[in-house]
N, C-alpha and C positions, 0 to 999 in steps of 0.2 A: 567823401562820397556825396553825391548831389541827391536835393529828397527825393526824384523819380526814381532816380537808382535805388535807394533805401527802401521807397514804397513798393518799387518791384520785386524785391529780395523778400520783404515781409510777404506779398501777397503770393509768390512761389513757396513759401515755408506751408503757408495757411493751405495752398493748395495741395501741395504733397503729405502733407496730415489728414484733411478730408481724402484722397484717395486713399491711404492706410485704412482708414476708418472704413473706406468702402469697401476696400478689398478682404478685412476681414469680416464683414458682415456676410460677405458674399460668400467667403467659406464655411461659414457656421449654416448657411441656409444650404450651400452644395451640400454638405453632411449631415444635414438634416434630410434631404433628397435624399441620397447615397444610400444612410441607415433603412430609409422605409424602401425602398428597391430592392436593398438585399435581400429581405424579406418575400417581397413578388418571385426574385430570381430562386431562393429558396424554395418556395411551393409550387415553380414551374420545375424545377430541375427534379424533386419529390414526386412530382406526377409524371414527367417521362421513365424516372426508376419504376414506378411501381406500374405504369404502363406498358412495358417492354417485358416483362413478364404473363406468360399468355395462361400462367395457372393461378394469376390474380384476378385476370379479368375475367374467367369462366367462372371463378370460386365468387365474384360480384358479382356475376349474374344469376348465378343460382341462388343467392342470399336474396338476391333482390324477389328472384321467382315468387322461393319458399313465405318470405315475411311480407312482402307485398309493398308498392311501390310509396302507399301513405302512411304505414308506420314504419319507413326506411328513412323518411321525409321527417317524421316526427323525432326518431333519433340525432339527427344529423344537424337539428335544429339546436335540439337540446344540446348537443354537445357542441358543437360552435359557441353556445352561451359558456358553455365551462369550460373551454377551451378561451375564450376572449377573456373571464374571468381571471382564470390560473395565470394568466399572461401580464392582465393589470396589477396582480398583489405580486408577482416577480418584478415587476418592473420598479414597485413601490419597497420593497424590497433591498433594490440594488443599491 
């Protein structure tokens, strides 16, 4: 084998290694995407359920009438924190 031929063979090996490499970095980051989407797809799909229901969204409006639009605000704050909460000690958890 002559060294160009050699040196070609080795710099084809190097390069289909770095594309391995690439190609799976490139999946661990797709699924890293992937996971935080499902999530989005999740709380979009969660909210056409409970929106398609028309004695959800009377029985919200009337919650909202009765208790009033800033401490409906202040629950909802609160609970999103213990709702983010509950989520990071399940994750730490897993």
């Amino acid at each position: 084998m002559s060294e160009r031929t050699l040196k070609l063979a080795q710099r084809r090996t190097a390069l289909r290694a770095h594309c391995a490499s690439q190609r799976e970095e490139l999946a661990r980051v797709a699924g890293n995407i992937e996971s935080r989407l499902s999530s989005v797809d999740h709380g979009i799909n969660m909210f056409r359920r409970y929106a398609a229901s028309p004695a959800l969204l009377v029985g919200g409006l009337a919650l909202l009438t009765m208790i009033g639009p800033r401490r409906l605000l202040r629950w909802v704050g609160r609970s999103a924190v213990f709702v983010t909460a509950g989520q990071r000690i399940f994750r730490l958890l897993r």
